[in-house]
C-alpha positions in Angstrom: 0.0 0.0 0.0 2.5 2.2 0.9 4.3 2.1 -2.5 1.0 2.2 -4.2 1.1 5.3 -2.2 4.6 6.7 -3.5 3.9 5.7 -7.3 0.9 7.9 -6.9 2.6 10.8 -5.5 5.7 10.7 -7.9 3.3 10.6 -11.0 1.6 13.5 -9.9 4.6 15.3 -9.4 5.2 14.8 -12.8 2.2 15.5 -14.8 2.1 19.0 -12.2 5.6 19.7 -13.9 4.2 18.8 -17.2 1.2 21.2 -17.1 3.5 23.2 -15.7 5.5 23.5 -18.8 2.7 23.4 -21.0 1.4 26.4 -19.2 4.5 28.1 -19.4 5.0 27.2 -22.9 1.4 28.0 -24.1 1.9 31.5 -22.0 5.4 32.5 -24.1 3.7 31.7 -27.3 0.4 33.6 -26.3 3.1 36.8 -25.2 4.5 36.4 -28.7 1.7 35.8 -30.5 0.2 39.5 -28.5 3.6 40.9 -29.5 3.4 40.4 -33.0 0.0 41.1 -33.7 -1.1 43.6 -31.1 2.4 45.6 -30.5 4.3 45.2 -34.0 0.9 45.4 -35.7 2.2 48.3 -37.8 5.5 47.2 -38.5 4.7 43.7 -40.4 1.4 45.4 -42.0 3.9 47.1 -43.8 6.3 44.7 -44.7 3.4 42.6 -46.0 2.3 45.6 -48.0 6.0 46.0 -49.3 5.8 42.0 -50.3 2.9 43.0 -52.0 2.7 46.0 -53.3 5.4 47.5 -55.6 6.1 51.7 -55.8 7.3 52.4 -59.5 7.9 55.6 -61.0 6.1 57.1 -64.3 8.3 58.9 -66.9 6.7 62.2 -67.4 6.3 63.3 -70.1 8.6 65.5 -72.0 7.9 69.3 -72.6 6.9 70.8 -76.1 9.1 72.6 -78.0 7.5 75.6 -80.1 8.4 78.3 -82.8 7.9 81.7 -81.7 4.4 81.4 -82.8 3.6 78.9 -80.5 3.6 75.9 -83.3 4.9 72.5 -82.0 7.7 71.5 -83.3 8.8 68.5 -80.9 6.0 66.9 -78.8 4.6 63.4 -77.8 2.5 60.8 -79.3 1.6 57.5 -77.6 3.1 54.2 -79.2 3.3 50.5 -77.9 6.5 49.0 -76.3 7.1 45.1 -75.5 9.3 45.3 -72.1 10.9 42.2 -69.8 11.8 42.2 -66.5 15.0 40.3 -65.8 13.9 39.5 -62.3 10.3 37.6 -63.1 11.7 36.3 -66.0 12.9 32.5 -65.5 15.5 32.7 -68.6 16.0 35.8 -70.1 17.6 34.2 -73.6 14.8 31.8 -73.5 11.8 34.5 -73.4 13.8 36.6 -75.7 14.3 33.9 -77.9 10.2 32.8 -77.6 9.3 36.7 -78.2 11.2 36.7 -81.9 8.6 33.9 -83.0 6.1 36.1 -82.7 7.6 39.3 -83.3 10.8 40.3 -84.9 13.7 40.5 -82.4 17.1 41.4 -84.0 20.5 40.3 -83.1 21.4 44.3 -81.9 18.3 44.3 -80.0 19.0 40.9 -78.1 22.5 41.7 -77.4 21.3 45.3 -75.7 18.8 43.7 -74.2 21.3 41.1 -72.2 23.6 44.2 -71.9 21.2 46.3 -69.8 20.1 43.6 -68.0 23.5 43.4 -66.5 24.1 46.9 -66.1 21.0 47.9 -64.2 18.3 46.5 -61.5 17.3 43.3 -62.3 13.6 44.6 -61.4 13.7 47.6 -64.1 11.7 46.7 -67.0 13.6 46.5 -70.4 12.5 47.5 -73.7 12.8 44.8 -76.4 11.3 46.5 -79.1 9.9 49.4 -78.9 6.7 51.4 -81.7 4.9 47.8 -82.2 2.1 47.6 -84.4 -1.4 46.8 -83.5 -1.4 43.5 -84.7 2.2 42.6 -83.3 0.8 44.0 -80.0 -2.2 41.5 -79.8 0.1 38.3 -80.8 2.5 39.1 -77.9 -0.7 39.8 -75.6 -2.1 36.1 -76.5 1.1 35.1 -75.4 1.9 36.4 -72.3 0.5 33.8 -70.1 3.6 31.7 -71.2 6.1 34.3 -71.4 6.9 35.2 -67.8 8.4 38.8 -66.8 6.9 39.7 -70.4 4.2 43.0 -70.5 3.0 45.0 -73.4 3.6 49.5 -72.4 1.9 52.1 -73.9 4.2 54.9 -73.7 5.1 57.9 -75.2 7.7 58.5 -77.8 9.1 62.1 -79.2 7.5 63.5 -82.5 9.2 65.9 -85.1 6.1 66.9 -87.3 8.6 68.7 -89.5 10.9 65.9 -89.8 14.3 67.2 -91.2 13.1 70.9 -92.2 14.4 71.6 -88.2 16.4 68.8 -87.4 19.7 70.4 -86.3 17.9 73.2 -84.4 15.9 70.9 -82.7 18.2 68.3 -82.0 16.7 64.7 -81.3 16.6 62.2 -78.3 17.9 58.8 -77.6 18.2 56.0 -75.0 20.4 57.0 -72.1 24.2 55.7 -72.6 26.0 53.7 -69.6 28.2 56.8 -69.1 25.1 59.2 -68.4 23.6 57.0 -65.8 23.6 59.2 -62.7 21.8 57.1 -59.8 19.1 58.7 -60.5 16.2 56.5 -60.9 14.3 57.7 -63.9 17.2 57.5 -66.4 16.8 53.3 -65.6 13.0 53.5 -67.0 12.2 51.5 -69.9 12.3 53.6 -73.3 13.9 56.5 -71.0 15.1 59.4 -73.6 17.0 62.5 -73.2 18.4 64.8 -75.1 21.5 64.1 -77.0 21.5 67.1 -79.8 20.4 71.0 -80.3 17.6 72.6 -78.5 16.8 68.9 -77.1 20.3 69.0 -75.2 20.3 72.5 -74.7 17.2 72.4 -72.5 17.3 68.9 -71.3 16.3 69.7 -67.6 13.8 71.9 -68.5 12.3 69.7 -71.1 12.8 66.4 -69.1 10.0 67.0 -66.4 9.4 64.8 -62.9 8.7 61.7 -62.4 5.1 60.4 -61.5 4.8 57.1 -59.7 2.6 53.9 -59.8 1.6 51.9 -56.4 0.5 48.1 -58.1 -0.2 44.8 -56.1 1.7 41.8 -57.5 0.4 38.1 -57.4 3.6 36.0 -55.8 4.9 35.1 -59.1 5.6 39.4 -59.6 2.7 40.3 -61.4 1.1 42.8 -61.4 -2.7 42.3 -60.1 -4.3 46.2 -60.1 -3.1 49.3 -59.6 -3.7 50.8 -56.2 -2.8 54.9 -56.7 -1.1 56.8 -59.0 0.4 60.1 -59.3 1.3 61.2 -62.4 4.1 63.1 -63.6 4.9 66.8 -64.1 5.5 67.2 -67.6 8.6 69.2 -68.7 8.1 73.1 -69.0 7.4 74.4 -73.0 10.7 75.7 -75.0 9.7 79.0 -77.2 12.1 79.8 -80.1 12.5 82.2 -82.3 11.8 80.1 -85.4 9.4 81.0 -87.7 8.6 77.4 -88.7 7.0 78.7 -91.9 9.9 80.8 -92.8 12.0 77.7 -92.2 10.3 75.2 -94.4 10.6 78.1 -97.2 14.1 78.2 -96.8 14.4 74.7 -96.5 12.5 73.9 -99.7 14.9 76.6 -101.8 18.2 75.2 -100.4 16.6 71.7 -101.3 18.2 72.2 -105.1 21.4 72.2 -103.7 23.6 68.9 -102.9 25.0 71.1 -99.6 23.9 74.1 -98.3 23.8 76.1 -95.0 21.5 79.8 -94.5 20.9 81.9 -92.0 18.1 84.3 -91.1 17.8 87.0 -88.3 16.2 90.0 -86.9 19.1 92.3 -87.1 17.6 94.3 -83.8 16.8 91.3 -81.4 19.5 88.5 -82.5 16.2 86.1 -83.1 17.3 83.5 -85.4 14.3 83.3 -87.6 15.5 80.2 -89.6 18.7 77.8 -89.7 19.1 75.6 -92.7 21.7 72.9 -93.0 21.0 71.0 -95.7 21.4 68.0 -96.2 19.6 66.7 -92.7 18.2 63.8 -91.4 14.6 62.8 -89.6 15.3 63.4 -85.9 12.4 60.7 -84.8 14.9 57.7 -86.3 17.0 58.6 -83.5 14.0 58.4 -80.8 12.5 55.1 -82.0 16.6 53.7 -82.9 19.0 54.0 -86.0 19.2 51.0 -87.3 23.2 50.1 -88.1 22.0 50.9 -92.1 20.7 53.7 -91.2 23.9 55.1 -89.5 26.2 54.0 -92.2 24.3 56.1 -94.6 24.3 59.1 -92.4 27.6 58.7 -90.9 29.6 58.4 -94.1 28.1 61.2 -96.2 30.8 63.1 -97.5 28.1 65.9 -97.3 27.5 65.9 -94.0 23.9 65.6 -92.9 24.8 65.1 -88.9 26.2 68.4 -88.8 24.8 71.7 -88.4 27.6 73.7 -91.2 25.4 77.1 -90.5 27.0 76.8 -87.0 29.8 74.9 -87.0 30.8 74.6 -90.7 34.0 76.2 -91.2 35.0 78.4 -94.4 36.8 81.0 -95.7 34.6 83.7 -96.0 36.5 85.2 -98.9 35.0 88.6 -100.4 31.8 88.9 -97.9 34.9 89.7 -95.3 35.6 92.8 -97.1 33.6 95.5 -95.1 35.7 94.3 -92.0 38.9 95.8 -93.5 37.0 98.5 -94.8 35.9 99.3 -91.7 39.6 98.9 -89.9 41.2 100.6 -92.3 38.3 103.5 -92.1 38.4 103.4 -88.5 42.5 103.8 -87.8 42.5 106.3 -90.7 44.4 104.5 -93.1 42.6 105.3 -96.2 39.1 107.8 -96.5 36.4 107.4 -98.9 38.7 109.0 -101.3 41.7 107.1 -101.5 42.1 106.1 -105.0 44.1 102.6 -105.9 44.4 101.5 -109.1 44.1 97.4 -110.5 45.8 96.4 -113.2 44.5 92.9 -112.3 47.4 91.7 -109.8 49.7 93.2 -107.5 53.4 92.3 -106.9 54.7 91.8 -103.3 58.8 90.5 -103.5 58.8 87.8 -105.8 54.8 87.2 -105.4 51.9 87.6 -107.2 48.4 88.3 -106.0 45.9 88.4 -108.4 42.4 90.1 -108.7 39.6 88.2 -110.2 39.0 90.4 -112.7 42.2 89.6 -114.8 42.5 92.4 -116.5 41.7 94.8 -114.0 39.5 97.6 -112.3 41.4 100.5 -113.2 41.5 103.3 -110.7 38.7 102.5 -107.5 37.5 104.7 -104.4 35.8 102.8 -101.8 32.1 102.6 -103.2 33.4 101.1 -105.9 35.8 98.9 -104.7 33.3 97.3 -102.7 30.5 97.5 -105.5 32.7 95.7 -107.7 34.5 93.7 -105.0 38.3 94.4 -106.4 40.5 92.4 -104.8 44.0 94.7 -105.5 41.8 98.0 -103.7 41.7 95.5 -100.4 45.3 94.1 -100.8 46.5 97.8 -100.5 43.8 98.3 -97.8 44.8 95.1 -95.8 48.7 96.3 -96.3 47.9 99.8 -94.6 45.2 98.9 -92.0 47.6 96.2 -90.6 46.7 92.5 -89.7 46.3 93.8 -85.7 43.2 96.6 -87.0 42.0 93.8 -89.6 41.7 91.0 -86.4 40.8 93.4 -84.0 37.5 95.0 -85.8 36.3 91.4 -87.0 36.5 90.4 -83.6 34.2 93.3 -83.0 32.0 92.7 -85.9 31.9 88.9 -84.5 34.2 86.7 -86.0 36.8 84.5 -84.1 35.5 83.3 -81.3 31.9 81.5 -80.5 28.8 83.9 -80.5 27.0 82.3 -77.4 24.1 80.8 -79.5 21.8 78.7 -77.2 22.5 75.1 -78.0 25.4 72.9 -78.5 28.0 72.6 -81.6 28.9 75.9 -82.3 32.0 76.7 -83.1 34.2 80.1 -83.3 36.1 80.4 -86.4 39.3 82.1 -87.2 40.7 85.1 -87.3 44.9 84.9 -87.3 47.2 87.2 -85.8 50.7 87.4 -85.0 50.8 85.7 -81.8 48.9 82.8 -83.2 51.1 82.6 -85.8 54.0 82.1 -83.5 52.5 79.8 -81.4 51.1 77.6 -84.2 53.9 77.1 -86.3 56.9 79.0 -84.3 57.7 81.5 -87.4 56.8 85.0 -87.7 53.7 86.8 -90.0 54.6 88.0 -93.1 53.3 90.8 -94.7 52.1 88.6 -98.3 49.7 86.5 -94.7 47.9 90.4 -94.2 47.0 90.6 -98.2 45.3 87.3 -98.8 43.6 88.1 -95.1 42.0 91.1 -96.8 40.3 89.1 -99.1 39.1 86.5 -96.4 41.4 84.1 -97.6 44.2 82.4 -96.0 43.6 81.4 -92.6 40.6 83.6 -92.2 37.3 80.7 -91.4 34.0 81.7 -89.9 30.5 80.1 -89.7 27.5 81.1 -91.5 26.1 82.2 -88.2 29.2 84.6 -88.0 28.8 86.0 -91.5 25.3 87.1 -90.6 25.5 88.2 -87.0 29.0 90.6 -89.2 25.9 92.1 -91.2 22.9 92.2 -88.2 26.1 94.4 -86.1 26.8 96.8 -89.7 23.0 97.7 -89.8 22.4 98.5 -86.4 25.8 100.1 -85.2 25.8 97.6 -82.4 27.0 93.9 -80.8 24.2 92.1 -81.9 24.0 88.4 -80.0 22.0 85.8 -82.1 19.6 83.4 -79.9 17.2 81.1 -80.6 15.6 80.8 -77.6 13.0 83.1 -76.7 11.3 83.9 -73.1 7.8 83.4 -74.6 5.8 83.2 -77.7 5.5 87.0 -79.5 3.0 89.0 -78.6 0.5 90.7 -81.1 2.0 93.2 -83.0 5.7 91.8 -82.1 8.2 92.4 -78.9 7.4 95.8 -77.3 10.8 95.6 -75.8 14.0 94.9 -78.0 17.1 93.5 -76.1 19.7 96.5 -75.2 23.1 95.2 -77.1 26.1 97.7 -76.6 27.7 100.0 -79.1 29.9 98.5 -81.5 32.0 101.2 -81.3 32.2 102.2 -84.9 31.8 105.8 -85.9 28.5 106.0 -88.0 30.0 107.7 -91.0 31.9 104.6 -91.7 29.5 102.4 -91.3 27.3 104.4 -94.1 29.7 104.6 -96.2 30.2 100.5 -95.9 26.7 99.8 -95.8 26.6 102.5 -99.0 28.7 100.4 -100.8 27.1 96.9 -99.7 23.5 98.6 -101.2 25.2 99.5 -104.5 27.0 95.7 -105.0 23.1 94.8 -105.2 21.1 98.1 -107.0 23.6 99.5 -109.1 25.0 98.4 -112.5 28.3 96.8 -112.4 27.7 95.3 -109.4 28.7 91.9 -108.5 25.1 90.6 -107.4 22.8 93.6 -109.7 22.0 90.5 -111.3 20.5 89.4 -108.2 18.2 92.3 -107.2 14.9 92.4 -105.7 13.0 94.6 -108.3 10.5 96.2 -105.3 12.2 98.7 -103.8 10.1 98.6 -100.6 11.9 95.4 -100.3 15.2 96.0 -101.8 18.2 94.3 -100.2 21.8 95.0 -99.8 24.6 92.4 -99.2 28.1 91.3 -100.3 29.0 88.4 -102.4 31.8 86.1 -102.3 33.7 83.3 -103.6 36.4 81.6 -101.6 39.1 79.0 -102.8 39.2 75.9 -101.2 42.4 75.3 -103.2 45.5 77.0 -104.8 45.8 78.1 -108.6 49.4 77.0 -109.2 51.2 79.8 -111.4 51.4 76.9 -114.7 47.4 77.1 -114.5 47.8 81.1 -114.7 49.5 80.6 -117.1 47.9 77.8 -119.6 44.6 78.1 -118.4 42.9 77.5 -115.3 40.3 74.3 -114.7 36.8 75.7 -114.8 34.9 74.8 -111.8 32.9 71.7 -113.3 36.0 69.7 -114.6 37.3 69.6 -110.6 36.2 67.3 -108.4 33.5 68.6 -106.2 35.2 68.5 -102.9 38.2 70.9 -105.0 35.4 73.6 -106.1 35.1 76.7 -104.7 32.6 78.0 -101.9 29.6 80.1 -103.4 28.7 82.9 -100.2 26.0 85.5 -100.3 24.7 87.8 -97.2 22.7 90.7 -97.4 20.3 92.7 -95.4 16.8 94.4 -96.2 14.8 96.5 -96.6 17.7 98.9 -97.2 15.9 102.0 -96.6 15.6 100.3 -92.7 17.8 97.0 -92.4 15.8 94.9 -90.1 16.2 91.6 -91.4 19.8 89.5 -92.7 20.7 86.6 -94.3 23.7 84.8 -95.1 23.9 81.5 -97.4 26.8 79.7 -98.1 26.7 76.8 -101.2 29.4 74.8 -100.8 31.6 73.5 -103.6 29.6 76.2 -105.7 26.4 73.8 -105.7 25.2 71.9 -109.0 26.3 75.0 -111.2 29.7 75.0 -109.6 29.5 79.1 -109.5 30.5 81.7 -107.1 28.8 83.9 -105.0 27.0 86.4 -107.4 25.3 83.7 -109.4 24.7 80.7 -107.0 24.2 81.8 -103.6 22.9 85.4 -104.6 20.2 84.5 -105.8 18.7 82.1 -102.8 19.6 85.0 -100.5 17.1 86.8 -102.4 14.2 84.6 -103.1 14.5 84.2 -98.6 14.7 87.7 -98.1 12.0 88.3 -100.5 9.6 85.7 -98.2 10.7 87.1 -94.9 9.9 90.2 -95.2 6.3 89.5 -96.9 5.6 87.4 -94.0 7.2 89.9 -91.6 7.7 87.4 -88.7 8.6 90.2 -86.0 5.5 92.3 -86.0 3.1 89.7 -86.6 1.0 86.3 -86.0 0.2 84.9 -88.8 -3.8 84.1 -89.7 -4.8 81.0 -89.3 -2.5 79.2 -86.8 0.5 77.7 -88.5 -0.1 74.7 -86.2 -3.2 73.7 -88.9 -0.8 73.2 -91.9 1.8 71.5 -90.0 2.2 68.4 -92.2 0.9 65.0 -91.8 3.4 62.3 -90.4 2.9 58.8 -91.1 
């Protein structure tokens, strides 16, 4: 009995321990269980909502860029995109490699494809092709269910309704290169452009907007299940310039008959840039929806250039239209008057060299006006020989030449103008005095842009330090700016520039002068301007002497430059123009015959449109053309 006894107690002992555990056990989980759900209620909440729910940003879309008008030039239009996202996908060769059997996926796009998916988050979407047709959109949506990490985007991609007529103004967009990623988030998004060129570059930040963002629930496999919220994005603030679209396209159209062409057109009192050819161009839009490696080829490898802006950063002697500069220094430091007489007989001798006139057989005796109405070279040898190459480089500098003007996007560059010093530094030996006469003629090492050659003729007409821009503060008001920017003097006495600007107006309206041919017959509208022809090559002394090659037996790239710029009306400059045909264009002429008479025909349409005092009726915007 007594052990009966002792059992009894020892195994309740034990089963009190046991409960005792139990209790203590069931207590600690009950203490966790109120820890989790009652204390760190909000913590887990949200790390269940950050399992589930997924923040992405929006790209916003990019601002409009407008002529001075207010007519787009560079805006938005939606297109479809096919994306992947390296994370959710369980191969990414394989799904690229299902995706081309129903859509055509090329080697270039594969390979960047795999390259970005490397080089960024593995849970950034990428673009695999991007501008997808409707019917290539609904095969890939059929799809989807067995293409994981796959999605169809509607987006937006950038829109040139001009195409080329604008192209190197504008600029273009493209996909953002390893070497501009910043951190910053939004330069990762799928289809992500900025600007690479022009305007688009230029204004990038301004254009480029903020980012919106997306709040989506995903299903455990990472897709997406509804969208909770969305903000969208800011879009980027408008860019005004001061284009005149209209004027543009009617430039464009008469530089079209040329195989390489640059002009410029300005309001000689505010520095707006009214139009800026280059010709050839290219469509700015291949570069937002991809070059293809064809495409780039052709472009690329076009001895005439169509990636670059020449009105801006083409590079050329200016030759003759570089005359009123030494007219002006030799004026101004009172090394010849309006009188001083020098004779041609169609060369002049310097040592044991020979510079010739392009008249060969001479001008006979000159004063200024006439010298510059008939553009004799001999009168600006002796002119450039007493002014001195220091006056010559010093007043072109003034009237804008050597050196960049400022303009408002990227590319430009400043020319030429030599001097002593550079001399020396360049090549270590000393100017001669021969270097001065050929830089009278703006020849030699003289080079300046298009742009340069017009601002020279806005600063003439107005007696001050014109600045071209292109961008403007806002659209123009009716009946045109009421406030003109202030430029300072140029610093020129205004006698000498008459007597220039005299001379420039009889080159045009007067017979015998280089460009009469080339006159506007209304003289409400009549224009002024210089003409000139610059060498691109050196007539050996045997061609003096047995005959030089005309122009069309040379190879193009060895022909002469054809340069025109003139200003109207003269009676009260307010617009200029300069062209510059290379290579002399299709007729392989100079100046006077080639470029004259496009200079003309532009002037002519600027100021019947009159694009500084007015809007035009109806809204250029309704004849923008169609794009397909």
């Amino acid at each position: 009995m007594p052990r009966e006894t002792q059992r009894e107690k020892l195994f309740t002992r034990r089963a009190a321990l046991l409960a005792g555990g139990q209790a203590a056990l069931a207590a600690l989980l009950a203490g966790r269980l109120y820890q989790l759900q009652i204390l760190e209620e909000d913590r887990y909440t949200v790390l269940a909502d950050e399992n589930r729910i997924n923040l992405r940003l929006v790209a916003p879309p990019r601002g409009r860029i407008v002529d001075r008008f207010g007519t787009p030039l560079a805006a938005n239009r939606h297109n479809f995109r096919v994306v992947v996202v390296p994370e959710q996908a369980a191969d990414l060769e394989v799904t690229l490699a299902a995706l081309a059997t129903l859509i055509d996926v090329g080697e270039a796009d594969r390979r960047r494809v795999l390259r970005d998916a490397h080089r960024r988050h593995s849970f950034v979407p990428l673009v695999v092709r991007a501008n997808l047709s409707w019917q290539e959109m609904a095969r890939i949506e059929v799809a989807i269910p067995e293409l994981p990490g796959v999605a169809i985007e509607q987006g937006l991609i950038r829109d040139y309704p001009y195409g080329p007529t604008a192209a190197h103004v504008l600029g273009y967009v493209a996909a953002v290169s390893e070497k501009e990623l910043t951190g910053d988030p939004l330069l990762e998004l799928p289809d992500f452009r900025i600007g690479k060129a022009g305007v688009e570059k230029a204004q990038d930040a301004q254009l480029r907007g903020l980012a919106g963002t997306s709040e989506v629930e995903v299903n455990a496999f990472g897709r997406v299940v509804r969208e909770i919220a969305s903000r969208p994005g800011q879009p980027g603030r408008e860019s005004v310039l001061g284009l005149d679209i209209a004027l543009q396209e009617f430039a464009t159209q008469r530089c079209a008959s040329e195989p390489s062409i640059s002009c410029v057109v300005l309001d000689a009192l505010s520095g707006d840039v009214l139009a800026l050819v280059s010709s050839p161009a290219f469509d700015p839009t291949l570069f937002s929806t991809g070059l293809t490696p064809a495409v780039w080829q052709e472009l690329s490898s076009d001895p005439r250039n169509p990636l670059t802006d020449k009105a801006i950063a083409g590079l050329y002697p200016p030759g003759s239209t570089f005359k009123p500069v030494v007219a002006l220094a030799a004026l101004d430091s009172g090394a010849i008057t309006p009188d001083t007489a020098v004779t041609c007989p169609g060369y002049v001798e310097l040592g044991d060299a020979t510079f010739h006139c392009w008249q060969k057989n001479g001008h006979g005796t000159l004063r200024l006006h006439d010298a510059i109405k008939k553009s004799c070279d001999v009168y600006f040898y002796e002119t450039a020989r007493r002014a001195g190459i220091d006056r010559i480089a010093a007043m072109a500098k003034r009237l804008g030449f050597g050196a960049p003007l400022g303009l408002d996007i990227p590319g430009e560059r400043g020319g030429l103008i030599p001097t002593r010093e550079w001399k020396l530094a360049t090549t270590g030996t000393s100017w001669q005095q021969g270097e001065t006469l050929i830089s009278g003629i703006g020849q030699g090492s003289v080079l300046a842009t298009p742009l340069q050659v017009a601002t020279m003729a806005a600063r003439l007409v107005t007696g001050r330090l014109v600045v071209p821009r292109l961008l403007r503060e806002a659209r123009l008001p009716p009946g045109g700016d009421q406030r003109l920017p202030s430029f300072a003097p140029l610093g020129v006495q205004p006698r000498h520039l008459a007597l220039v600007l005299d001379g420039l107006g009889a080159v045009v309206n007067e017979q015998g002068g280089t460009a009469y041919a080339a006159r506007i017959s209304d003289p409400s509208l009549a224009m002024g301007g210089k003409s000139g022809t610059s060498q691109v090559r050196r007539i050996t002394q045997y061609e003096r002497d047995h005959g030089v090659k005309k122009a069309a037996e040379l190879p193009w790239k060895e022909r002469d430059h054809a340069l025109f710029v003139a200003f109207a009306p003269v009676s009260a400059p307010r617009y200029v123009c300069a062209v510059v045909v290379e290579h002399g264009g299709n007729e392989a002429g100079g100046g006077s015959a080639v470029a004259a008479p496009i200079c003309r025909d532009i002037l002519v349409e600027t100021q019947r449109r009159d694009p500084v005092h007015r809007v035009p009726e109806p809204p250029l915007a309704s004849t923008a053309p169609a794009r397909s």
